[in-house]
LUMPALUM-129711 format. One record per residue: residue number from 0; y, x, z of N, C-alpha, C, O in turn. Coordinates in pm, 1 decimal. Example, Ala and Ser with C-alpha at 12.3 -4.5 7.8 and 13.67 -1.06 7.14 Angstrom:
BEGIN
<node><n>0</n><n_north>-569.0</n_north><n_east>1319.0</n_east><n_up>780.0</n_up><ca_north>-450.0</ca_north><ca_east>1230.0</ca_east><ca_up>780.0</ca_up><c_north>-330.0</c_north><c_east>1320.0</c_east><c_up>780.0</c_up><o_north>-331.9</o_north><o_east>1423.6</o_east><o_up>846.5</o_up></node>
<node><n>1</n><n_north>-225.0</n_north><n_east>1285.0</n_east><n_up>708.0</n_up><ca_north>-106.0</ca_north><ca_east>1367.0</ca_east><ca_up>714.0</ca_up><c_north>3.0</c_north><c_east>1290.0</c_east><c_up>787.0</c_up><o_north>113.8</o_north><o_east>1340.9</o_east><o_up>803.9</o_up></node>
This chain:
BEGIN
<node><n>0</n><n_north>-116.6</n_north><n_east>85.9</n_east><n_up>0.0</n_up><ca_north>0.0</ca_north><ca_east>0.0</ca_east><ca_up>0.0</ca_up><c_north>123.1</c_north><c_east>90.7</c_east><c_up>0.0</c_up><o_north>130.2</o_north><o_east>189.1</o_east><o_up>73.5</o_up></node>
<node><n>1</n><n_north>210.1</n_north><n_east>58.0</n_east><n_up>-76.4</n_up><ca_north>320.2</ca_north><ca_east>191.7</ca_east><ca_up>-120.0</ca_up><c_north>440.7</c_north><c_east>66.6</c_east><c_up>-10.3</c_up><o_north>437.3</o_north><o_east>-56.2</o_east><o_up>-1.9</o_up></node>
<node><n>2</n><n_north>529.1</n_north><n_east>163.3</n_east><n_up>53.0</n_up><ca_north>600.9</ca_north><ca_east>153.6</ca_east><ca_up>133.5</ca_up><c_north>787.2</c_north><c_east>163.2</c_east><c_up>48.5</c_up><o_north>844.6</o_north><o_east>265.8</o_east><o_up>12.1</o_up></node>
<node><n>3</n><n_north>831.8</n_north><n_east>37.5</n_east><n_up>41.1</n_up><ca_north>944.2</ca_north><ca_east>18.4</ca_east><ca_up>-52.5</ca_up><c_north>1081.1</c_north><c_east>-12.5</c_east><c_up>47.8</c_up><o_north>1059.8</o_north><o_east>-72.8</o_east><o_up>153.0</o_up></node>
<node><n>4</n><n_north>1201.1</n_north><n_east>23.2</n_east><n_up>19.0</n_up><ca_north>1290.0</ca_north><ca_east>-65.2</ca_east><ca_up>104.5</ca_up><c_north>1382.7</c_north><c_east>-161.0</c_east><c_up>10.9</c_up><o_north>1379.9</o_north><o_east>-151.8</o_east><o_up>-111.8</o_up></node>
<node><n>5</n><n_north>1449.9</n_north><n_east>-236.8</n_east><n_up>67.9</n_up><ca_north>1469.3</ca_north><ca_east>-366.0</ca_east><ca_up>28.0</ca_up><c_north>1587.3</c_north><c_east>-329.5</c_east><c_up>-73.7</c_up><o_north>1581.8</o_north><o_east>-373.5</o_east><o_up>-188.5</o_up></node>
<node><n>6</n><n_north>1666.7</n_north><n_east>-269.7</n_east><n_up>-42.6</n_up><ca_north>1760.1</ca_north><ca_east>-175.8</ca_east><ca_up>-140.9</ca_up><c_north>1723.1</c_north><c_east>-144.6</c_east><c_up>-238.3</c_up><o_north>1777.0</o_north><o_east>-185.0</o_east><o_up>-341.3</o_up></node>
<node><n>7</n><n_north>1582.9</n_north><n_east>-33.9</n_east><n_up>-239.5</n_up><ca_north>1542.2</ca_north><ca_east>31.9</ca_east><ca_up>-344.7</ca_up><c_north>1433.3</c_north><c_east>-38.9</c_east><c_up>-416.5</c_up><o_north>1346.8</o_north><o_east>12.8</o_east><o_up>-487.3</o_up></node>
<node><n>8</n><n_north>1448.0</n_north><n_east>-152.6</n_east><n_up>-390.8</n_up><ca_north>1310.8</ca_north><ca_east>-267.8</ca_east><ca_up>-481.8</ca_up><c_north>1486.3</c_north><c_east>-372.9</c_east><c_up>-561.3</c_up><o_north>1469.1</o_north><o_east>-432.6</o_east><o_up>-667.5</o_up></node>
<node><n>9</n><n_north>1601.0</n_north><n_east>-376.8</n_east><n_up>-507.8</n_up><ca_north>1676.9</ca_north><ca_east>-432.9</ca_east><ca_up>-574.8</ca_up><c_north>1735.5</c_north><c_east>-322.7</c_east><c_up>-683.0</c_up><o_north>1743.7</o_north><o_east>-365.4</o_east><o_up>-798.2</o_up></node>
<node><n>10</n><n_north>1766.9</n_north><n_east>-220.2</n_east><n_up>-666.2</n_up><ca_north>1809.7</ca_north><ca_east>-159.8</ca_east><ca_up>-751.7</ca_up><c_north>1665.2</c_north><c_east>-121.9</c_east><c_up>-856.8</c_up><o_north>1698.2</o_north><o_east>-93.8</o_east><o_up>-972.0</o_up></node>
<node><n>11</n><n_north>1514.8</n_north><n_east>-118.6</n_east><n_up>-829.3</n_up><ca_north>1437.1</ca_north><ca_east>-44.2</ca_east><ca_up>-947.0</ca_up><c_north>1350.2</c_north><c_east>-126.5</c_east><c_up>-945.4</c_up><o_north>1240.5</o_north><o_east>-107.3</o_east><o_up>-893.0</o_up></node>
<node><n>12</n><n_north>1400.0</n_north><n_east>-275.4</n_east><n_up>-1026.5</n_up><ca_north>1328.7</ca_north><ca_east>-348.9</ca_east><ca_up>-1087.8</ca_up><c_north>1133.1</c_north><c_east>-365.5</c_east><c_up>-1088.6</c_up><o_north>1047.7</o_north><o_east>-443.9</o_east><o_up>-1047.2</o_up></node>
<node><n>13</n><n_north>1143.1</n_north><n_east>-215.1</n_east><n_up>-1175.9</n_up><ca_north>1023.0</ca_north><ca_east>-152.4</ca_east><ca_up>-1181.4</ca_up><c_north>933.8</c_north><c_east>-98.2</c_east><c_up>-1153.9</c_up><o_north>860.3</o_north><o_east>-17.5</o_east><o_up>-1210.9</o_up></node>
<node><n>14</n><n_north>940.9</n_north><n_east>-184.4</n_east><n_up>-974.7</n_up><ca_north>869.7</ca_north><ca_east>-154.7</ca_east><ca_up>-845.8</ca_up><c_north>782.2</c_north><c_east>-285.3</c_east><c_up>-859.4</c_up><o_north>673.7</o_north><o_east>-308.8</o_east><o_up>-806.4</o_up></node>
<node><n>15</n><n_north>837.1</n_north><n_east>-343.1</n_east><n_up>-921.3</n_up><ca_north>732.5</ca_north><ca_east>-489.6</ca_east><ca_up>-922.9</ca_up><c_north>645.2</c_north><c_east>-471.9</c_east><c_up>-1033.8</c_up><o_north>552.5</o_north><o_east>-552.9</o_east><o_up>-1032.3</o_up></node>
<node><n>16</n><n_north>644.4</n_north><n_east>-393.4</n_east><n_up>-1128.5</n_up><ca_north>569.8</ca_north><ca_east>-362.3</ca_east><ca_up>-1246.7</ca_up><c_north>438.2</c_north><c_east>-318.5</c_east><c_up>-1154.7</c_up><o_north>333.2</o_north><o_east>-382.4</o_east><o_up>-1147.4</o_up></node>
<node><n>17</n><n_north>471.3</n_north><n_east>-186.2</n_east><n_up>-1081.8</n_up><ca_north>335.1</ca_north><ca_east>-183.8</ca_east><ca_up>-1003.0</ca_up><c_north>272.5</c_north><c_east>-291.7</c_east><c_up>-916.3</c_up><o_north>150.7</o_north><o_east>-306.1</o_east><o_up>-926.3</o_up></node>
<node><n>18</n><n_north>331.1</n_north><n_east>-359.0</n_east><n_up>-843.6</n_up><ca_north>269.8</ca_north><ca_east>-468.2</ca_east><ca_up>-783.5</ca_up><c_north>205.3</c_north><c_east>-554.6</c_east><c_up>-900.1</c_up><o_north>82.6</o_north><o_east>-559.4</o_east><o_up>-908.9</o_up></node>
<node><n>19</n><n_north>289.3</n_north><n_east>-625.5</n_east><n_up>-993.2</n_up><ca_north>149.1</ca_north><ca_east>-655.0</ca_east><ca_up>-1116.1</ca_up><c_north>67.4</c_north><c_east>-628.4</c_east><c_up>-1160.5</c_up><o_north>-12.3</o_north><o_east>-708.5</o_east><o_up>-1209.3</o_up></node>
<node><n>20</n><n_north>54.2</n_north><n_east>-497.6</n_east><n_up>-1160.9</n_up><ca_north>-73.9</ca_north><ca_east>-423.9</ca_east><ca_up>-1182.7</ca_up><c_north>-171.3</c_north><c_east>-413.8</c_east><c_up>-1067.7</c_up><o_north>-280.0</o_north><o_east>-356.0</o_east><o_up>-1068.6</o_up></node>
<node><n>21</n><n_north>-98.2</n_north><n_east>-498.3</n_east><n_up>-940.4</n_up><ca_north>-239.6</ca_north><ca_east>-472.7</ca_east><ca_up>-840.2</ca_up><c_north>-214.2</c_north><c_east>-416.1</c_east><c_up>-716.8</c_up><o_north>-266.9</o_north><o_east>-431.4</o_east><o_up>-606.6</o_up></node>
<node><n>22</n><n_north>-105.9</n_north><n_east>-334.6</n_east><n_up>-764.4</n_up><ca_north>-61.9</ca_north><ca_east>-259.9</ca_east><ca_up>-618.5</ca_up><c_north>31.9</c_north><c_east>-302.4</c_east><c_up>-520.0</c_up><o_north>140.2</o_north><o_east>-329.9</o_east><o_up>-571.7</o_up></node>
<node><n>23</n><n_north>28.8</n_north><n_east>-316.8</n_east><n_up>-403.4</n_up><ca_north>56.8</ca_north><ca_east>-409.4</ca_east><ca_up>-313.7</ca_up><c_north>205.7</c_north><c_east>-310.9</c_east><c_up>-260.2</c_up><o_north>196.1</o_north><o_east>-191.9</o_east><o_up>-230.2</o_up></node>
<node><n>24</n><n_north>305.0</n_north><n_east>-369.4</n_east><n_up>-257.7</n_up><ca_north>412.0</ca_north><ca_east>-358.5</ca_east><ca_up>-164.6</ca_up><c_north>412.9</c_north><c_east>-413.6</c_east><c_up>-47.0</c_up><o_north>345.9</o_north><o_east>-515.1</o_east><o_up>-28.0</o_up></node>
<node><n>25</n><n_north>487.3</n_north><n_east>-358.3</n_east><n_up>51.9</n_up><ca_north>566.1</ca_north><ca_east>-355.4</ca_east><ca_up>156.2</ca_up><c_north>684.7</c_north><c_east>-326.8</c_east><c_up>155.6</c_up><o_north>718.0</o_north><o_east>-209.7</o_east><o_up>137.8</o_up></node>
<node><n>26</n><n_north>800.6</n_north><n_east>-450.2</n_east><n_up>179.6</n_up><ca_north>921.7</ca_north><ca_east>-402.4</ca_east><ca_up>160.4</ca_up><c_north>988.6</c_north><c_east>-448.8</c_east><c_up>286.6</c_up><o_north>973.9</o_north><o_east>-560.6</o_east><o_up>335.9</o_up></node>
<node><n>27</n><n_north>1082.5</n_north><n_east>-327.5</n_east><n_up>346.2</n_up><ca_north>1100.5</ca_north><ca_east>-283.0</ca_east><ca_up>445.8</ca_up><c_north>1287.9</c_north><c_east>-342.6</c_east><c_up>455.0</c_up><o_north>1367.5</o_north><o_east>-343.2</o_east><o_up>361.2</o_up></node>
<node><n>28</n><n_north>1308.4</n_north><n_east>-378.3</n_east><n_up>571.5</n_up><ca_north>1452.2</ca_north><ca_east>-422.9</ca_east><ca_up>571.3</ca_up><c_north>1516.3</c_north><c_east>-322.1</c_east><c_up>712.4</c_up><o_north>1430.7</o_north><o_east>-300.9</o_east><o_up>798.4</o_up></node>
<node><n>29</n><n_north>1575.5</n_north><n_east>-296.4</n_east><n_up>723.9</n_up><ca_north>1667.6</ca_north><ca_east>-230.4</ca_east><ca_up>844.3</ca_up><c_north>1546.7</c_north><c_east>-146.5</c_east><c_up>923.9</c_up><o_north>1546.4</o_north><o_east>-124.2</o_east><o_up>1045.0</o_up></node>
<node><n>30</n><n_north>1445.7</n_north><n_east>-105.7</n_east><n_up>829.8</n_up><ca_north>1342.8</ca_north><ca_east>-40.9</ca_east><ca_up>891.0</ca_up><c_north>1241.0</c_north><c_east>-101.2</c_east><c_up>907.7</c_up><o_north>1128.5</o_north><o_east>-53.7</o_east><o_up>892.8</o_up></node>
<node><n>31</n><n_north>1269.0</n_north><n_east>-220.4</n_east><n_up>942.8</n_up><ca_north>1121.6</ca_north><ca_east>-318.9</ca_east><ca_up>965.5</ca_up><c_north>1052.5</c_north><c_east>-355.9</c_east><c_up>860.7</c_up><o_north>1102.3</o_north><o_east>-319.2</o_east><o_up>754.2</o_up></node>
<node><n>32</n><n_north>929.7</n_north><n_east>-431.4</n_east><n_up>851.5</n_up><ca_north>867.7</ca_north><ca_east>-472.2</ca_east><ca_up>776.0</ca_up><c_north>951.1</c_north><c_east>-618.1</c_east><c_up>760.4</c_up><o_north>1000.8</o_north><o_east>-692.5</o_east><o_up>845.0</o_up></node>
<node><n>33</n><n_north>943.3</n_north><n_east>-624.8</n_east><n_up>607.5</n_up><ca_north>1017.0</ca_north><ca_east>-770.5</ca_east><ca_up>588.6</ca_up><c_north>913.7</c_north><c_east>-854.6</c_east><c_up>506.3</c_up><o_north>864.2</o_north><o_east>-957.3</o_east><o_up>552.7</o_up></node>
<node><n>34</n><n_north>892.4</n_north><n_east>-820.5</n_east><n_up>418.5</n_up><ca_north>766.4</ca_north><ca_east>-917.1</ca_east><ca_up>328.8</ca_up><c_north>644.8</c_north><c_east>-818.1</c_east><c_up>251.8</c_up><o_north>638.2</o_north><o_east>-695.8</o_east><o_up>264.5</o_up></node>
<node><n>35</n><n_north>584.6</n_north><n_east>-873.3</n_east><n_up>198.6</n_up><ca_north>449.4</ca_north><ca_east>-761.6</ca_east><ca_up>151.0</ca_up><c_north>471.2</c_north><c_east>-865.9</c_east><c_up>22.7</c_up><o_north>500.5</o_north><o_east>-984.5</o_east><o_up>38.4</o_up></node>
<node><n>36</n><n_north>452.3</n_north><n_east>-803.1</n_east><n_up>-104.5</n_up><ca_north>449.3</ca_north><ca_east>-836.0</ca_east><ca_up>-218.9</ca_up><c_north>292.1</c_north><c_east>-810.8</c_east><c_up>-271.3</c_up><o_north>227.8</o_north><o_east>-711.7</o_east><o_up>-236.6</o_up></node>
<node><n>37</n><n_north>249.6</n_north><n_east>-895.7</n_east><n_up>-343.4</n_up><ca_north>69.0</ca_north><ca_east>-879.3</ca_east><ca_up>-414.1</ca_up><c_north>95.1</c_north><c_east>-948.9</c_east><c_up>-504.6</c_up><o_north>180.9</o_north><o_east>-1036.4</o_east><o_up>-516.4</o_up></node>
<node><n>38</n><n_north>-12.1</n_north><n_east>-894.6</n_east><n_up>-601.5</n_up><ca_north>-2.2</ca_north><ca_east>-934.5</ca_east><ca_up>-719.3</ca_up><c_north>-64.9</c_north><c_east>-1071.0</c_east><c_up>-735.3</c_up><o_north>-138.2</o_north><o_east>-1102.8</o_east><o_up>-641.6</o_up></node>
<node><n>39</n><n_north>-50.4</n_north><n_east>-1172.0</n_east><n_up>-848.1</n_up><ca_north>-72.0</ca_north><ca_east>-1313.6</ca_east><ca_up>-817.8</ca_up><c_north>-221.9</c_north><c_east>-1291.0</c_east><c_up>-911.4</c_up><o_north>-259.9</o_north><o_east>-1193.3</o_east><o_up>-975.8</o_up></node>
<node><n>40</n><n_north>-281.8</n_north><n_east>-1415.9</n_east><n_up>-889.5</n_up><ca_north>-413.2</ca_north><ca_east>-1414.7</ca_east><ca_up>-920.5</ca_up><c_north>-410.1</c_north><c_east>-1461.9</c_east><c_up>-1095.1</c_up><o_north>-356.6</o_north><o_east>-1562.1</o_east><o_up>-1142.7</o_up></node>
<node><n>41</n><n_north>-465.6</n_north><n_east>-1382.3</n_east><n_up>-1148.1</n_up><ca_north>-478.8</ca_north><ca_east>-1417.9</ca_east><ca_up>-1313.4</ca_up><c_north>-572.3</c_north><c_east>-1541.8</c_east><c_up>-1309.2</c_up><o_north>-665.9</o_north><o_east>-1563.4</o_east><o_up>-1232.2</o_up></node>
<node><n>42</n><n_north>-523.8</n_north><n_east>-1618.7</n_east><n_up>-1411.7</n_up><ca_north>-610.3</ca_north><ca_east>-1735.4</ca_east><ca_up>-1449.2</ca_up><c_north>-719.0</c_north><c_east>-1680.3</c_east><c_up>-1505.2</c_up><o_north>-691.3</o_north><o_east>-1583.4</o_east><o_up>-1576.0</o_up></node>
<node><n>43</n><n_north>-863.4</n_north><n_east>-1715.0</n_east><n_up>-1496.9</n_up><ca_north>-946.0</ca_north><ca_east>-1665.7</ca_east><ca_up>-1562.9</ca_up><c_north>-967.3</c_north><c_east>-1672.2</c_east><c_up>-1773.9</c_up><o_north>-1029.3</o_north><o_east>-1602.8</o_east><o_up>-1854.5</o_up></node>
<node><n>44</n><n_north>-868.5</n_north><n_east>-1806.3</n_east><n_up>-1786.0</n_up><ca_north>-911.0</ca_north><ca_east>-1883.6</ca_east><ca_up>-1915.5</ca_up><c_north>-778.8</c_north><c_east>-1951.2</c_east><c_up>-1965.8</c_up><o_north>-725.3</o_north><o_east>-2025.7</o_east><o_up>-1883.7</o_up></node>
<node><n>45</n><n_north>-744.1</n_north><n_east>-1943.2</n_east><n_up>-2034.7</n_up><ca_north>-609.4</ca_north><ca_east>-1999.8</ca_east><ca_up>-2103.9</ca_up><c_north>-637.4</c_north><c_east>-2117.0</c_east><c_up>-2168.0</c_up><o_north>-549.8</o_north><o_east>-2201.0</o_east><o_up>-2188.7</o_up></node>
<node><n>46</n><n_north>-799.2</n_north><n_east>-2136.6</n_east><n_up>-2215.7</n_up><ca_north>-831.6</ca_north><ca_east>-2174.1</ca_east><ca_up>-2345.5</ca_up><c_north>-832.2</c_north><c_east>-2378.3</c_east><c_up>-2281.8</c_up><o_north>-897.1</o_north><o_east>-2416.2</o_east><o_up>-2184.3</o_up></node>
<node><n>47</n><n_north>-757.8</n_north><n_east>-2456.7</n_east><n_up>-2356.1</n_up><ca_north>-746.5</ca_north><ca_east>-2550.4</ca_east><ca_up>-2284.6</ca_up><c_north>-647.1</c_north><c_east>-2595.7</c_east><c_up>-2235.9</c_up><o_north>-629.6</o_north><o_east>-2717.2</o_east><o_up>-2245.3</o_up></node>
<node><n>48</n><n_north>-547.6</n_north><n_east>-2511.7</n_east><n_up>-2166.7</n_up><ca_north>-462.5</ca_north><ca_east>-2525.7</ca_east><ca_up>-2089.1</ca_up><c_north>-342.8</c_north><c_east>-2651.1</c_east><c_up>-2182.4</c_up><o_north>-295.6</o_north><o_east>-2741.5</o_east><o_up>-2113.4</o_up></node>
<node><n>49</n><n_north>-313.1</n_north><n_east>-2645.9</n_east><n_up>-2299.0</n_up><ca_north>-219.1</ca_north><ca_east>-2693.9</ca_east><ca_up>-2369.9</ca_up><c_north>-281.9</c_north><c_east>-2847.4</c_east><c_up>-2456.9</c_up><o_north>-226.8</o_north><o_east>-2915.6</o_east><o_up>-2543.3</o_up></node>
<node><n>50</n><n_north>-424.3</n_north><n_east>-2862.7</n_east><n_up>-2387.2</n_up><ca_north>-470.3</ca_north><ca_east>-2985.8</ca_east><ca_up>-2471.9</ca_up><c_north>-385.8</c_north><c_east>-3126.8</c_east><c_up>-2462.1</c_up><o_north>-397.2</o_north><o_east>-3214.3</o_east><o_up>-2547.9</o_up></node>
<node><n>51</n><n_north>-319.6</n_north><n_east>-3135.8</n_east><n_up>-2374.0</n_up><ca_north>-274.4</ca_north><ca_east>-3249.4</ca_east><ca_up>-2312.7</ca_up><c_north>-118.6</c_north><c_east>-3276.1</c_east><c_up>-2408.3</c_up><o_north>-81.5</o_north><o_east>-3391.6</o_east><o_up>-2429.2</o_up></node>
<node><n>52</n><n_north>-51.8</n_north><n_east>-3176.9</n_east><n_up>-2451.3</n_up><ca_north>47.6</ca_north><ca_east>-3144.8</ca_east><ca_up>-2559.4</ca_up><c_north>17.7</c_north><c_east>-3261.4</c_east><c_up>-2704.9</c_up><o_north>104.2</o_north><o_east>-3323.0</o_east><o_up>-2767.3</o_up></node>
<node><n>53</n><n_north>-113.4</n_north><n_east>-3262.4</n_east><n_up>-2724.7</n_up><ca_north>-131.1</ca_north><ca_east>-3341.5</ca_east><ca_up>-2858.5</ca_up><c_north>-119.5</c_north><c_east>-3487.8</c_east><c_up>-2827.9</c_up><o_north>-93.6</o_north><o_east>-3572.7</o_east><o_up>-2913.2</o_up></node>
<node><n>54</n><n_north>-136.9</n_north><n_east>-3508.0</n_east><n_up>-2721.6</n_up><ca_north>-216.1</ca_north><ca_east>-3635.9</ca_east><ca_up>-2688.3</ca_up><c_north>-77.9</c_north><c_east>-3740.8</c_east><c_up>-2792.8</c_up><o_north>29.1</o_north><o_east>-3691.9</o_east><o_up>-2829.2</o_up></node>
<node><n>55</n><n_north>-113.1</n_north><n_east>-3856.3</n_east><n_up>-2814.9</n_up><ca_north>-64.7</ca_north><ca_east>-3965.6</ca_east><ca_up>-2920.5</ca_up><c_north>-38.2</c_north><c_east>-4052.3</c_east><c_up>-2828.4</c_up><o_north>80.1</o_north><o_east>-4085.9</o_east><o_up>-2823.0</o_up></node>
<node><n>56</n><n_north>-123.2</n_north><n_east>-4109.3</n_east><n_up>-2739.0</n_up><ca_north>-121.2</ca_north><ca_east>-4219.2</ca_east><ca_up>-2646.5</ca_up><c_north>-1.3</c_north><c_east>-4191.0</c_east><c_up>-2540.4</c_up><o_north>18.8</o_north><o_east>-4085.3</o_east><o_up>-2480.6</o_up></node>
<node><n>57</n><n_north>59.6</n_north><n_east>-4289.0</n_east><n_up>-2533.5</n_up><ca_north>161.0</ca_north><ca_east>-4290.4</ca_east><ca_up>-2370.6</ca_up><c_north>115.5</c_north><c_east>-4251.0</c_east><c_up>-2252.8</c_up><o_north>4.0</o_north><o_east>-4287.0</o_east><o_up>-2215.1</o_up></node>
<node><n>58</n><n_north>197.3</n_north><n_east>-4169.2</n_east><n_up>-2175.5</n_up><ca_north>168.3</ca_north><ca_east>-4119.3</ca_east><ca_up>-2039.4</ca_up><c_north>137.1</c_north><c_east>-4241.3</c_east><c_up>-1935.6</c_up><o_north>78.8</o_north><o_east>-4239.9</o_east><o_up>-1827.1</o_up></node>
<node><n>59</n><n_north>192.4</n_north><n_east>-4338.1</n_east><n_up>-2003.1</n_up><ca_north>192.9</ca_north><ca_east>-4417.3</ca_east><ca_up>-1860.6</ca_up><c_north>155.6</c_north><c_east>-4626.4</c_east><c_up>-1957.0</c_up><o_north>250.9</o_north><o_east>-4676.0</o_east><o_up>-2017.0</o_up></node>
<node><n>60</n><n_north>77.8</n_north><n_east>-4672.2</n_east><n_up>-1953.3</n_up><ca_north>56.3</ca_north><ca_east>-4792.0</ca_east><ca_up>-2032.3</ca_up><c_north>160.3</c_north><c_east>-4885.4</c_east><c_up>-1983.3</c_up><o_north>194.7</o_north><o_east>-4991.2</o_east><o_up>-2036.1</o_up></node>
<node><n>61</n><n_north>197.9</n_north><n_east>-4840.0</n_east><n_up>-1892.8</n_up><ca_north>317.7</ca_north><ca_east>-4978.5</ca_east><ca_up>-1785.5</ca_up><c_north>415.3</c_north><c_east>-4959.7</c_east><c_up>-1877.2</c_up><o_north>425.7</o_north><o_east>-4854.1</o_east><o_up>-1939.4</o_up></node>
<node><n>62</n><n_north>505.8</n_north><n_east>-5075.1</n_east><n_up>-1895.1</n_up><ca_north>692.6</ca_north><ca_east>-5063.7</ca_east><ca_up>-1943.2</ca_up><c_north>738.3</c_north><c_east>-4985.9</c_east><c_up>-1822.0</c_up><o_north>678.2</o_north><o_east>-4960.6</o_east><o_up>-1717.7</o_up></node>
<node><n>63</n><n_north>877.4</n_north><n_east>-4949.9</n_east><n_up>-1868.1</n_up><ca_north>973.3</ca_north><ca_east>-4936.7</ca_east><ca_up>-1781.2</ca_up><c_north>1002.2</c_north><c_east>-5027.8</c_east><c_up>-1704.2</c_up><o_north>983.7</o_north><o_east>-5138.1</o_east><o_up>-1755.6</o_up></node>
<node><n>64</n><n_north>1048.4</n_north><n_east>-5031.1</n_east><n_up>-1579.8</n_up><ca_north>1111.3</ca_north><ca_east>-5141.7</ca_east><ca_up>-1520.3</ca_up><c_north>1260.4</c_north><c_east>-5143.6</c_east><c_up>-1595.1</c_up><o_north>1329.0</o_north><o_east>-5072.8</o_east><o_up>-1668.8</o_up></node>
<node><n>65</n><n_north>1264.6</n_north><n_east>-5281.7</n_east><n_up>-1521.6</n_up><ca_north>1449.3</ca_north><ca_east>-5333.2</ca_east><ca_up>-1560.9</ca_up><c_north>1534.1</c_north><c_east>-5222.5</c_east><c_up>-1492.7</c_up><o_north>1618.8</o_north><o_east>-5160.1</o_east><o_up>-1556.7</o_up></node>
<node><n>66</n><n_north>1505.3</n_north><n_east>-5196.0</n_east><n_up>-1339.7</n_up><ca_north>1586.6</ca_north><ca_east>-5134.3</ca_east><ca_up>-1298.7</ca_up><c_north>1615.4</c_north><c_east>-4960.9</c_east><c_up>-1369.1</c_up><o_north>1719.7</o_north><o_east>-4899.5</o_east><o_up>-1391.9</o_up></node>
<node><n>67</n><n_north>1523.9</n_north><n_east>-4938.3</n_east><n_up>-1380.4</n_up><ca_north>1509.6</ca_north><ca_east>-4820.4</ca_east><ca_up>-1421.5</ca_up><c_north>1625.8</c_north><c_east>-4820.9</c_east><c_up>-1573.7</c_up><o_north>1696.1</o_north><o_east>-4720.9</o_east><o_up>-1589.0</o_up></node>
<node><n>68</n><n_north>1636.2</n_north><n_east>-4933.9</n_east><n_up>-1673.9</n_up><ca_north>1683.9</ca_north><ca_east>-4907.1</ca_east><ca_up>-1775.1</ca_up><c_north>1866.7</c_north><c_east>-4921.6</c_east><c_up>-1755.1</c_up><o_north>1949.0</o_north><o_east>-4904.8</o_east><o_up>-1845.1</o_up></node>
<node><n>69</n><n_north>1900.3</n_north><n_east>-4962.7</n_east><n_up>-1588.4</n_up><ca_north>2030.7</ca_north><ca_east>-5070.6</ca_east><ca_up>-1621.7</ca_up><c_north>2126.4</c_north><c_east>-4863.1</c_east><c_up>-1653.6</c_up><o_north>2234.6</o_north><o_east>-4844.7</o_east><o_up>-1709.3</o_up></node>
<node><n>70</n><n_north>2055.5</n_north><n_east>-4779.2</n_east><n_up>-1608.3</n_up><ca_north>2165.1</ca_north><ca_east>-4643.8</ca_east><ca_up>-1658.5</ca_up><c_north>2139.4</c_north><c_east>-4604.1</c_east><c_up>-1774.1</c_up><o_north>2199.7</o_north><o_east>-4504.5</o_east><o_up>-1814.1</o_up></node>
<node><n>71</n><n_north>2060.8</n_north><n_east>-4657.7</n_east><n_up>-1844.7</n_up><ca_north>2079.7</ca_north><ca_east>-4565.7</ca_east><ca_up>-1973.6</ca_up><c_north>2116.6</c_north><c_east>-4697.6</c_east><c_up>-2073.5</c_up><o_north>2071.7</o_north><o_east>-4679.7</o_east><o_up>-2186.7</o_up></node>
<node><n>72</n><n_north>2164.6</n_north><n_east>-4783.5</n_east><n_up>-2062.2</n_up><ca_north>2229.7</ca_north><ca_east>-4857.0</ca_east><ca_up>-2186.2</ca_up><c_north>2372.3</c_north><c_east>-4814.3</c_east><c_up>-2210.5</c_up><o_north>2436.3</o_north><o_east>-4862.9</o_east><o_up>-2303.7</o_up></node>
């Protein structure tokens, strides 16, 4: 776990490049420990994700209500 301070993770961006890759921060405020940064969990599968984009049919079979329409006339 690489040891960062809160200063030097605002000024070099490219401290979080390593944490995406896996490597875990600790970023340090007035000396103390302030938060620990980790890298987020990769989705295993993309494939799918955008099926719902085609769909033809309405999200919702109900009308609008009345109330709902009296702001947009």
């Amino acid at each position: 776990m690489k040891t960062v301070t809160l200063r030097s993770l605002r000024r070099n961006a490219g401290l979080l490049d390593g944490a995406a890759a896996g490597e875990d921060l600790l970023v340090t405020r007035f000396g103390r420990p302030y938060v620990r940064i980790v890298a987020a969990d990769k989705p295993a599968s993309f494939v799918g994700a955008g099926a719902h984009l085609g769909a033809k049919e309405a999200v919702s079979p109900a009308s609008i209500p009345e109330a709902e329409w009296k702001g947009l006339r």
